[in-house]
Backbone as CSV, one residue per row, in Angstrom:
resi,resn,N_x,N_y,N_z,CA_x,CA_y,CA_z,C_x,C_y,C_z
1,UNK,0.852,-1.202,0.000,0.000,0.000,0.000,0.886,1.250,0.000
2,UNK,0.307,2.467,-0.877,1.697,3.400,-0.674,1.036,4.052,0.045
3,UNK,2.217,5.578,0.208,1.641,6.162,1.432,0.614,7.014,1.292
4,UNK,0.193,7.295,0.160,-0.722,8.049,0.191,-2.234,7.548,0.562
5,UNK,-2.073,6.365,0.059,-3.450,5.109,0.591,-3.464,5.154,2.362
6,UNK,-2.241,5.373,2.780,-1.866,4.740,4.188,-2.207,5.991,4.853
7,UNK,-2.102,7.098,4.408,-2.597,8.833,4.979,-4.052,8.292,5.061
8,UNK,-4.541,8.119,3.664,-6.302,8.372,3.647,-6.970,7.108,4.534
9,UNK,-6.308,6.076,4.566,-6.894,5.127,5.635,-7.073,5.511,6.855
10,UNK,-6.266,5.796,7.065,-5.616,6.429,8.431,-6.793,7.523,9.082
11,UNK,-7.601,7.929,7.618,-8.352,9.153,8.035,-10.123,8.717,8.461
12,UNK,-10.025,7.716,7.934,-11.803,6.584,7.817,-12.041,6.491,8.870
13,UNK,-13.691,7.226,9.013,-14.509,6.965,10.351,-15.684,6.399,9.610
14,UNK,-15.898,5.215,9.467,-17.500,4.682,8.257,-18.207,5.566,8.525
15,UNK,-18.906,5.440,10.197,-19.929,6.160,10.554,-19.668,7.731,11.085
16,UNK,-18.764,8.138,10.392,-19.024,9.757,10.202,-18.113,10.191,9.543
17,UNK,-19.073,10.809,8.893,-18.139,11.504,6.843,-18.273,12.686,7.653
18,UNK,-17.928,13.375,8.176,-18.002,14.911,8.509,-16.614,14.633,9.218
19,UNK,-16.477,13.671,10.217,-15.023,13.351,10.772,-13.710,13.081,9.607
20,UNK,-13.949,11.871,9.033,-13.276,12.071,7.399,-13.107,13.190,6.931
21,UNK,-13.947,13.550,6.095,-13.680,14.885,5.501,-12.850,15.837,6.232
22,UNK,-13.061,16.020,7.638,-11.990,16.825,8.467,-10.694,16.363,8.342
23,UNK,-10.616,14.945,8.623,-8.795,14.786,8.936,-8.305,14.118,7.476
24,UNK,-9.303,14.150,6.346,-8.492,13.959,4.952,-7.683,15.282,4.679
25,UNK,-8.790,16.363,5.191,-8.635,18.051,4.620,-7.353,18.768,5.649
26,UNK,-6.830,17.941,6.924,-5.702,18.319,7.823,-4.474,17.012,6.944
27,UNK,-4.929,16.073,6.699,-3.971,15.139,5.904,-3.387,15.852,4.985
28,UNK,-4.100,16.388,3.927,-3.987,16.353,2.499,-3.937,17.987,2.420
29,UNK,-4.218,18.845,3.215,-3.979,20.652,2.960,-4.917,20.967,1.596
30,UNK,-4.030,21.892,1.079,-4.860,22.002,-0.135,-4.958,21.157,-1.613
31,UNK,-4.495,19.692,-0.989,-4.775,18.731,-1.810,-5.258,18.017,-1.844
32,UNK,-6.975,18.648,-1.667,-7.921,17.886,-1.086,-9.080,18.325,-2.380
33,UNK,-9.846,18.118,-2.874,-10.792,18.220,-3.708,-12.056,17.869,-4.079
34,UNK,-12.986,18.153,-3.869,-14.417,17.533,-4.133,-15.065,17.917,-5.773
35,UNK,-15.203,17.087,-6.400,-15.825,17.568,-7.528,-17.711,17.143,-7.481
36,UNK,-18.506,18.289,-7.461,-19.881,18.092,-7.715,-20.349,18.249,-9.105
37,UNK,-21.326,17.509,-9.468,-22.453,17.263,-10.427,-23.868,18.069,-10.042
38,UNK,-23.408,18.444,-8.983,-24.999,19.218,-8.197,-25.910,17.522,-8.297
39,UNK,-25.838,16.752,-8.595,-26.645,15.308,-8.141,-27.290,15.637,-6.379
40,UNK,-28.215,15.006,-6.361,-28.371,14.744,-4.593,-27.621,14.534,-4.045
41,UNK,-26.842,13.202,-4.340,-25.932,12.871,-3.376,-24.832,14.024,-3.366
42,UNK,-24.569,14.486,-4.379,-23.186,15.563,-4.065,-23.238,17.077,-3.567
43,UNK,-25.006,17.090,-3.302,-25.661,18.297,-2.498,-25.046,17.659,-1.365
44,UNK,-25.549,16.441,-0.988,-24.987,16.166,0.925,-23.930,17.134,0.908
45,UNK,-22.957,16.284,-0.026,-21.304,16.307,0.402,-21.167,17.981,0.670
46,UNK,-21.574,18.381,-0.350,-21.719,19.997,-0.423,-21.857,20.145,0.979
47,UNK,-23.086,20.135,1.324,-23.355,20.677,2.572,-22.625,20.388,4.103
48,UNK,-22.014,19.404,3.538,-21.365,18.267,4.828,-19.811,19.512,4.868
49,UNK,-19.384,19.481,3.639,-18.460,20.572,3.607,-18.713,21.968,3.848
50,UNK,-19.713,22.594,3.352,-19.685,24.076,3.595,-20.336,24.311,5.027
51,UNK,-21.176,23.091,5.651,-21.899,23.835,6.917,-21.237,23.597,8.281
52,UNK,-19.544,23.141,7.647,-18.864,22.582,8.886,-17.865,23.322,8.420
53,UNK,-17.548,24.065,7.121,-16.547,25.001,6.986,-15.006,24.542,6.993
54,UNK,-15.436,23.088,6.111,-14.047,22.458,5.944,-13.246,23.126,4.941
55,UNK,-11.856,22.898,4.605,-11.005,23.644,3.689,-10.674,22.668,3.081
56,UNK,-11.939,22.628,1.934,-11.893,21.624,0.843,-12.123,22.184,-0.273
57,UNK,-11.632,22.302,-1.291,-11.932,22.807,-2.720,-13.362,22.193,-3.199
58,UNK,-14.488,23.053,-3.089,-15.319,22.068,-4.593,-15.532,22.840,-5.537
59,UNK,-15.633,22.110,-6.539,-15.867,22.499,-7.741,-16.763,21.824,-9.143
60,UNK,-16.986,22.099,-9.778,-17.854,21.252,-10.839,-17.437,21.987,-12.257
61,UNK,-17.812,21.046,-13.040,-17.624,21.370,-14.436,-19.035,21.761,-15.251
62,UNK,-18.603,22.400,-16.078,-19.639,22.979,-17.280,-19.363,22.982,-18.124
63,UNK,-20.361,21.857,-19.004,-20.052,21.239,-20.108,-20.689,22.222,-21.344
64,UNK,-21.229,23.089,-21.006,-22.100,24.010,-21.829,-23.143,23.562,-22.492
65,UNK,-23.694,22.456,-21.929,-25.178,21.434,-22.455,-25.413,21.445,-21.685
66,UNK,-25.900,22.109,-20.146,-26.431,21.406,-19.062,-27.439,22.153,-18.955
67,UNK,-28.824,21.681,-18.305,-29.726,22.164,-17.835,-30.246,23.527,-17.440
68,UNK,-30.818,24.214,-17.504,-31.164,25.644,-16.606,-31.390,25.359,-15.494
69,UNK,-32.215,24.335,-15.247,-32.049,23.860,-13.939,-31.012,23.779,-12.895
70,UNK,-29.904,23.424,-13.858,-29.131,22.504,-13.315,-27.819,24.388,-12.825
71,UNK,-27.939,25.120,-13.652,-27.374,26.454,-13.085,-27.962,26.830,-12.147
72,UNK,-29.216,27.101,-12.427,-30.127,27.600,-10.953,-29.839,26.329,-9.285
73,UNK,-29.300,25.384,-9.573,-29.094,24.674,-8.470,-28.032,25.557,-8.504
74,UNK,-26.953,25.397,-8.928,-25.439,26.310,-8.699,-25.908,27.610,-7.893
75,UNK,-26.593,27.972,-8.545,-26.553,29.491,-7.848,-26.893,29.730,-6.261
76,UNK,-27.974,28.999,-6.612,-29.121,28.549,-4.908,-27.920,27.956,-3.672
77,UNK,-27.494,27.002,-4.312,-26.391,26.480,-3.194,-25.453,27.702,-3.090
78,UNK,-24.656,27.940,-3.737,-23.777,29.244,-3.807,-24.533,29.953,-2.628
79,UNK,-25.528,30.938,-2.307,-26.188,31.916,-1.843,-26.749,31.354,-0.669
80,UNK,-26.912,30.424,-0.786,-27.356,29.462,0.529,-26.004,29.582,1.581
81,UNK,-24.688,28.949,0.945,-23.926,28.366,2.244,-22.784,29.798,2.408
82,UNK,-23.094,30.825,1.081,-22.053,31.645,0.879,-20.775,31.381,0.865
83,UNK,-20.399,30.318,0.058,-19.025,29.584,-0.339,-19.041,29.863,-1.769
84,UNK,-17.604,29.467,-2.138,-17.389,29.516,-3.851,-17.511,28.232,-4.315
85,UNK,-17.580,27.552,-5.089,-17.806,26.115,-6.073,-17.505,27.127,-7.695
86,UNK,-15.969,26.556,-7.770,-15.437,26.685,-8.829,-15.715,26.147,-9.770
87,UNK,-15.833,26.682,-10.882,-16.559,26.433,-12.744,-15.061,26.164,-13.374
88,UNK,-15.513,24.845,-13.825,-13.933,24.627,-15.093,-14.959,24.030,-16.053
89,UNK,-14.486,24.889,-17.412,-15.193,24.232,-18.337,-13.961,23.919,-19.939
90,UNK,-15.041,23.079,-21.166,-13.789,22.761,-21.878,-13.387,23.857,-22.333
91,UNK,-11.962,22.919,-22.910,-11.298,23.828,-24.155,-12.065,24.133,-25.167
92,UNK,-11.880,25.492,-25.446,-12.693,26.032,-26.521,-12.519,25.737,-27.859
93,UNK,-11.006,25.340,-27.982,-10.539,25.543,-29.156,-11.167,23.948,-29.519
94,UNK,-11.233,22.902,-28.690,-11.080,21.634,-28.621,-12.736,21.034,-29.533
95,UNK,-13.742,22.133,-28.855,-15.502,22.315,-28.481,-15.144,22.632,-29.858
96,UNK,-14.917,23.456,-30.394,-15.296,24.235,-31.574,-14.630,23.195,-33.004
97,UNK,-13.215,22.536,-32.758,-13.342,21.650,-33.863,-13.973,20.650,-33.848
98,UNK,-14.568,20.374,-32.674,-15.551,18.911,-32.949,-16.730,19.257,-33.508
99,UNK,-17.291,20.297,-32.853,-18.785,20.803,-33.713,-19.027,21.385,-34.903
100,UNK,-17.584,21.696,-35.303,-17.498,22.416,-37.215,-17.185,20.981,-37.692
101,UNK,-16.757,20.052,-37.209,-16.267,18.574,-37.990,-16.809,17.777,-38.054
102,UNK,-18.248,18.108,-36.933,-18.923,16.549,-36.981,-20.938,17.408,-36.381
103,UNK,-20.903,18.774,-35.951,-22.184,18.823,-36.074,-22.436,19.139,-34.174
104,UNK,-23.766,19.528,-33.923,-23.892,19.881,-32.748,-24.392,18.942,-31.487
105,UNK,-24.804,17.663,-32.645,-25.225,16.184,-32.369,-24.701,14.951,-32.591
106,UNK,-23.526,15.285,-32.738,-22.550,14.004,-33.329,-22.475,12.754,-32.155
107,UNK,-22.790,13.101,-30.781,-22.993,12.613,-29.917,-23.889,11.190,-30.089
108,UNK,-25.248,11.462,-30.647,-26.387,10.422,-31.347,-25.865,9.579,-32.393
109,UNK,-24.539,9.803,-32.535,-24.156,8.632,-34.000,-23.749,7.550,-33.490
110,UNK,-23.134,7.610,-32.892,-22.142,6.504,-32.286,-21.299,6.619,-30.893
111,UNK,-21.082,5.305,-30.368,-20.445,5.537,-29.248,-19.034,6.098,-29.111
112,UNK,-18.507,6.053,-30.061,-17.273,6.428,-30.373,-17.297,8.114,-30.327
113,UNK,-18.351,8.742,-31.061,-18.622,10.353,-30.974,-19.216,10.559,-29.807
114,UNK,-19.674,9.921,-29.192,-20.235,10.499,-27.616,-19.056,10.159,-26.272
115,UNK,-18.350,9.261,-26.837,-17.560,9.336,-26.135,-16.209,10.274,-26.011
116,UNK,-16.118,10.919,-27.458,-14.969,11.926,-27.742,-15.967,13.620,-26.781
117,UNK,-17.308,13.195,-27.404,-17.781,14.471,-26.936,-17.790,14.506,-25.235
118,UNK,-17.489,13.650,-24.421,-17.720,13.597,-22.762,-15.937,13.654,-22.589
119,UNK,-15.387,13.286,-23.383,-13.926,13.606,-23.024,-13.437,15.092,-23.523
120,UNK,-14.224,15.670,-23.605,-13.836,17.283,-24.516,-14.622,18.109,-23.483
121,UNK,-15.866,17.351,-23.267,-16.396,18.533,-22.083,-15.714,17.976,-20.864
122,UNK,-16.005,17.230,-20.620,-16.123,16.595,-19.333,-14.287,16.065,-18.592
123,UNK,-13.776,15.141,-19.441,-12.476,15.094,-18.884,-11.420,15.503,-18.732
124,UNK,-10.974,16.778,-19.824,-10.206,17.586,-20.035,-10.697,18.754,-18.832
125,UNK,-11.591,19.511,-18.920,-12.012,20.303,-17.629,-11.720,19.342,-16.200
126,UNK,-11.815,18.052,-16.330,-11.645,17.376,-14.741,-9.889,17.328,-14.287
127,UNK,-9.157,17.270,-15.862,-7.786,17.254,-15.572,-7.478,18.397,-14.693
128,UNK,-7.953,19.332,-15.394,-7.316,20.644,-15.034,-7.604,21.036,-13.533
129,UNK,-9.234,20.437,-13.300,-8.971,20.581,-11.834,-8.768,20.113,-10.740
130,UNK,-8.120,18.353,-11.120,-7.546,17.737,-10.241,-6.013,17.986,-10.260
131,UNK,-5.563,19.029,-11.126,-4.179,19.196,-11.220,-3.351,19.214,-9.827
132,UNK,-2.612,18.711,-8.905,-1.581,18.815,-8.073,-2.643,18.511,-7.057
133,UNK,-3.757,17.574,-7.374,-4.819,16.866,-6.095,-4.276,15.262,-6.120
134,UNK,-4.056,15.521,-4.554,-3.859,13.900,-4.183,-4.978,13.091,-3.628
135,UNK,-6.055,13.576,-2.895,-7.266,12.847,-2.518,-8.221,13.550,-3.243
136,UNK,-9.145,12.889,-4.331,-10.497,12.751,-4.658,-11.819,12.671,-4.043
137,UNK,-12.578,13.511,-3.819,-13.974,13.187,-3.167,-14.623,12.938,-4.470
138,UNK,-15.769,11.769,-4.538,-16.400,11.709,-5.075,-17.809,11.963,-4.863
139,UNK,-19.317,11.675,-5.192,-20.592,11.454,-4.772,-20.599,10.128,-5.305
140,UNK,-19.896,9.301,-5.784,-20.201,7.765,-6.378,-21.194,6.797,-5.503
141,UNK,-22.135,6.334,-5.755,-22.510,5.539,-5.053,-22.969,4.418,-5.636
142,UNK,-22.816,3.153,-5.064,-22.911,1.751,-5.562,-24.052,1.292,-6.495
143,UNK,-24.791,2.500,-6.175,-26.807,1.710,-7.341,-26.455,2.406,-8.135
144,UNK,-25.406,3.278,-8.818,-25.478,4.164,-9.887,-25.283,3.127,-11.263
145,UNK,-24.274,2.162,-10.721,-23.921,1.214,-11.611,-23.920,-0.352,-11.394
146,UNK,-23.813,-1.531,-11.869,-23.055,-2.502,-11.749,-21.553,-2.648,-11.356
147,UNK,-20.748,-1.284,-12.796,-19.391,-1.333,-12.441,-19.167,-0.770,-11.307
148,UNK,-19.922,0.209,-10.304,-19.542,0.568,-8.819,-19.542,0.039,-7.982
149,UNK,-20.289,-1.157,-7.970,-21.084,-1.665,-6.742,-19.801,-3.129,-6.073
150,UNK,-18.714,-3.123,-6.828,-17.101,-3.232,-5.609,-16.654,-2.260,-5.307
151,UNK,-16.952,-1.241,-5.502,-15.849,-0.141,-4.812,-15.753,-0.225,-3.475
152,UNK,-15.011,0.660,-3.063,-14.631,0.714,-1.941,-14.910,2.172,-1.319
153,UNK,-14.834,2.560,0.393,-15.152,3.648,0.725,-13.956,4.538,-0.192
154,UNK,-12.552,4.197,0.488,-11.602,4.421,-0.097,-10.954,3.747,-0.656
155,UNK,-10.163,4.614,-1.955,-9.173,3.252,-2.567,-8.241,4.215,-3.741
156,UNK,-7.807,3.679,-4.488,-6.538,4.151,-5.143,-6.955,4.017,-6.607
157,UNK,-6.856,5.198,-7.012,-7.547,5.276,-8.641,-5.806,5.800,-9.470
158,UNK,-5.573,3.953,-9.815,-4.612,3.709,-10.657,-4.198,5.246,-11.497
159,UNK,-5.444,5.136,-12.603,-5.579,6.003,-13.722,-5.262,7.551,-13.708
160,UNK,-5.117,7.888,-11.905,-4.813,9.284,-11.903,-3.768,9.787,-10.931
161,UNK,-3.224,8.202,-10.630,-2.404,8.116,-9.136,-2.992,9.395,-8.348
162,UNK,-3.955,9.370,-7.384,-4.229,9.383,-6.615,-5.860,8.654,-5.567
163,UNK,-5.951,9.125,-4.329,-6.591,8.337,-3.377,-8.010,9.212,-4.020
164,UNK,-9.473,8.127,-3.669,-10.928,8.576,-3.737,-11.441,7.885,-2.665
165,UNK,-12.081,9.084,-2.627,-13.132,8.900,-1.531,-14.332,9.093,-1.697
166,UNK,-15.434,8.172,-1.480,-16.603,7.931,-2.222,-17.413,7.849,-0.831
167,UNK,-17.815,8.869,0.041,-18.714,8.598,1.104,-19.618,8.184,0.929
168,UNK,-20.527,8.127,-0.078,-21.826,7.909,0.373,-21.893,6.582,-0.795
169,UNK,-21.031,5.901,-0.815,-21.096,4.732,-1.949,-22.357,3.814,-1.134
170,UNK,-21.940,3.532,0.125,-23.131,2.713,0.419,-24.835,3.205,0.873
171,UNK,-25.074,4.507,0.414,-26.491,4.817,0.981,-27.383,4.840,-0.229
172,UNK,-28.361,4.395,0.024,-29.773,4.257,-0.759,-30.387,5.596,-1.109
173,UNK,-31.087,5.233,-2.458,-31.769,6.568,-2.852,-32.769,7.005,-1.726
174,UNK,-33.457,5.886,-1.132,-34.332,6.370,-0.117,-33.774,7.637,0.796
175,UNK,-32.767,6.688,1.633,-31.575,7.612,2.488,-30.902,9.287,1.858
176,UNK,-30.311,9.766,0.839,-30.466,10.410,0.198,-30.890,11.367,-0.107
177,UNK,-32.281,11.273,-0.641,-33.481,11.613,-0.688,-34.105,12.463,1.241
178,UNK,-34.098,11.580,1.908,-34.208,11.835,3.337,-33.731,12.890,3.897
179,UNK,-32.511,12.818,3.205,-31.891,13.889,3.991,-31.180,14.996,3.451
180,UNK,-31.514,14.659,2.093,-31.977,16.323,1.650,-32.962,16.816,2.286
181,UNK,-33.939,16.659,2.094,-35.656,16.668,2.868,-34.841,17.091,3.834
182,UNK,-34.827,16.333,5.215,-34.469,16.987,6.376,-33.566,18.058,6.726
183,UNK,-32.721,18.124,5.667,-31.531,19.556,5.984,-32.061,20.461,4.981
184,UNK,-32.984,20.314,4.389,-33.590,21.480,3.656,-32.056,21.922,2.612
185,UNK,-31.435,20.766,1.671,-30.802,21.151,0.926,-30.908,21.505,-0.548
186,UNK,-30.640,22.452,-1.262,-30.948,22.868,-2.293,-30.832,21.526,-3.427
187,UNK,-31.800,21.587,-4.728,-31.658,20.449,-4.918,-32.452,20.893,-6.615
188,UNK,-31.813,20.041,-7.272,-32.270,20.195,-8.754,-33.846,19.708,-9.225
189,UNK,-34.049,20.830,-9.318,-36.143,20.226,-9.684,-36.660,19.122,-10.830
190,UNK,-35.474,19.392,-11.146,-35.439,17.768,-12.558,-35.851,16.785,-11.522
191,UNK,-35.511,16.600,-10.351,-35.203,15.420,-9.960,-36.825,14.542,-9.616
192,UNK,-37.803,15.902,-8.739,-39.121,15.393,-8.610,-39.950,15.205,-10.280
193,UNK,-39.133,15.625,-11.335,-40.164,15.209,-12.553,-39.151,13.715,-13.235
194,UNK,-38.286,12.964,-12.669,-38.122,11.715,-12.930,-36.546,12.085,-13.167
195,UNK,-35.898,12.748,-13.424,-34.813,13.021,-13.858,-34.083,12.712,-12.548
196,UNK,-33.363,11.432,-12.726,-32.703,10.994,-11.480,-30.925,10.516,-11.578
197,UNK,-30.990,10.649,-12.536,-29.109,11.142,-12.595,-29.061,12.346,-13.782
198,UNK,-28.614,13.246,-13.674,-28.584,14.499,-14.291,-27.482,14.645,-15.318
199,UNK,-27.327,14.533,-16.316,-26.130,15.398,-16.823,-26.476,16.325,-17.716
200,UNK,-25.853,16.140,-19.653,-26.064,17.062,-20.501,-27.437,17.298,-21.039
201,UNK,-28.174,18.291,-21.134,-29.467,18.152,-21.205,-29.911,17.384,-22.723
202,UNK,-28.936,16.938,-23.591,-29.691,16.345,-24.735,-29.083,15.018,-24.427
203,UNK,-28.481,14.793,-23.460,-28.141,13.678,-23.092,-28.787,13.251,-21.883
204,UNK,-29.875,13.393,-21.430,-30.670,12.763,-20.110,-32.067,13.081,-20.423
205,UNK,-32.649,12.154,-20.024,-34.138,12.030,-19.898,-34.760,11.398,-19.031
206,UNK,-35.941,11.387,-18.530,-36.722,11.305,-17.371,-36.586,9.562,-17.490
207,UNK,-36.566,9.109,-15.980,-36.291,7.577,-15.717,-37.847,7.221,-15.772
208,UNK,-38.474,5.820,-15.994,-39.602,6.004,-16.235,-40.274,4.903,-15.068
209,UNK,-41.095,4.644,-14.273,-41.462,3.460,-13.093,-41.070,2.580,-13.261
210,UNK,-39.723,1.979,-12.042,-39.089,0.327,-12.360,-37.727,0.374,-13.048
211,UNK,-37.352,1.472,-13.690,-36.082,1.598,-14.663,-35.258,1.921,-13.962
212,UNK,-33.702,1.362,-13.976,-32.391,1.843,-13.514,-32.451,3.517,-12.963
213,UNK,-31.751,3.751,-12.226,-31.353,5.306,-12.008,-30.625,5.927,-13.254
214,UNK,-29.803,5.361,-14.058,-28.678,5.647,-14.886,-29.880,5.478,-16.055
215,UNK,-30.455,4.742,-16.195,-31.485,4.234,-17.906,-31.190,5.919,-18.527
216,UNK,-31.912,6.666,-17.627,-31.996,7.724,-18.877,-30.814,9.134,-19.238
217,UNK,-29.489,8.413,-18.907,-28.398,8.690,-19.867,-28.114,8.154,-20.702
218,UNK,-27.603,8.958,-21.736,-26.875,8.454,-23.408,-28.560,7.039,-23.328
219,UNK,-29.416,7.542,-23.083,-30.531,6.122,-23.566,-30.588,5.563,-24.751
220,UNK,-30.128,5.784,-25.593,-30.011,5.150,-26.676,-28.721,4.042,-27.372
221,UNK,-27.955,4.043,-26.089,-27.039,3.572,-25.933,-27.365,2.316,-25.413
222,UNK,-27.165,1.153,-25.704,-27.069,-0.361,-25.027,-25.789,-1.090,-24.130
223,UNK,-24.299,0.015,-24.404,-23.359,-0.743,-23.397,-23.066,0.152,-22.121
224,UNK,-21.986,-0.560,-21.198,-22.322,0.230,-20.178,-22.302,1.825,-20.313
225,UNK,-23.024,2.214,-19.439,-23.144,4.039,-19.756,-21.774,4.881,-18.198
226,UNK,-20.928,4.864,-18.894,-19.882,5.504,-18.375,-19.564,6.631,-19.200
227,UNK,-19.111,7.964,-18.903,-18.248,9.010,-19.691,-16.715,9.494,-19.406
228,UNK,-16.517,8.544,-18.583,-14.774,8.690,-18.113,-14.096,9.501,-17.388
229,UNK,-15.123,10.201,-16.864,-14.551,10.835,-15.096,-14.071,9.282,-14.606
230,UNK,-14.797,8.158,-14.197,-14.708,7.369,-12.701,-13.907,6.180,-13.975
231,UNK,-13.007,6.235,-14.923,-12.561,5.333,-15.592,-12.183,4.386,-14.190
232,UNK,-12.013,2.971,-14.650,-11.555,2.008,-13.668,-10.554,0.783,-14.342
């Protein structure tokens, strides 16, 4: 185990992510990082961080397809906890030859174009802001996928040499759900009209009674639905 695994172990309380988050963020200084989706689950984390006034970076990306909704959550939380949540979005130069070369929907052709298009918004903006981060917060949680559901609280993400931390991998949508409700946390209105994992707005659609949480990303897609933030 190296040492950076052996810091973040070192820091695990299962039953309290507010304790974690404290002695990852005295471990790790300012190489500590949370990236949000504004998702439910990454409202908790949000809040778990700003209403305890940890010195944790969060931040999220903007893919420039996302929701109105999904800004108006940004803002609401923003004004709510009066913290910053930093915006990294793509390369411009990167955005602009894919959409003069292949169209504003090239995404719907193939998996191969939707997958260039989530690595242009989405992973290139994540480089930049995990740059000189050694621990990862995630919102990952185990029902999002099949491929999640070994993870671990913590563990070591080969692909970026460094440590993640996935608090809430083991809680239920019920749970979740709960406690947004109870902490009165700001929360994306997609979510009460079926929209239950959020991303690019021509890329998500409402989950329908009985269907996966994930079904209505890339839905037209039949293999697994990953975009290569959580590569494994």
């Amino acid at each position: 185990m190296n040492e950076l695994m052996k810091k973040a172990e070192a820091c695990l309380h299962e039953q309290d992510i507010v304790a974690t988050l404290r002695e990852l963020s005295e471990a790790f200084k300012e190489r500590v990082a949370f990236s949000t989706s504004l998702s439910l689950e990454d409202q908790i984390i949000t809040h778990f961080i700003f209403s305890h006034d940890l010195p944790i970076r969060v931040f999220t990306l903007d893919t420039g397809r996302l929701f109105p909704q999904t800004y108006e959550t940004l803002e609401r939380t923003r004004k709510k906890y009066g913290k910053t949540i930093e915006v990294y979005f793509p390369p411009q130069e990167e955005v602009e030859r894919m959409v003069n070369e292949k169209g504003m929907f090239s995404f719907y052709e193939s998996v191969e174009n939707r997958k260039e298009c989530c690595f242009i918004r989405k992973v290139l903006p994540l480089n930049r802001a995990l740059k000189g981060v050694a621990c990862w917060i995630t919102g990952i949680r185990a029902e999002h996928s099949p491929l999640r559901s070994n993870m671990r609280l913590i563990e070591w993400d080969e692909s970026r040499q460094m440590v993640k931390y996935q608090p809430l991998l083991h809680w239920t949508t019920p749970q979740v759900e709960a406690f947004v409700k109870e902490h009165n946390i700001p929360y994306n209105p997609l979510f009460d009209q079926g929209f239950l994992s959020i991303g690019c707005q021509p890329c998500t659609r409402a989950v329908a009674p009985g269907e996966d949480i994930r079904a209505g990303r890339w839905w037209w897609e039949q293999s697994h639905k990953e975009c290569g933030l959580h590569a494994r």
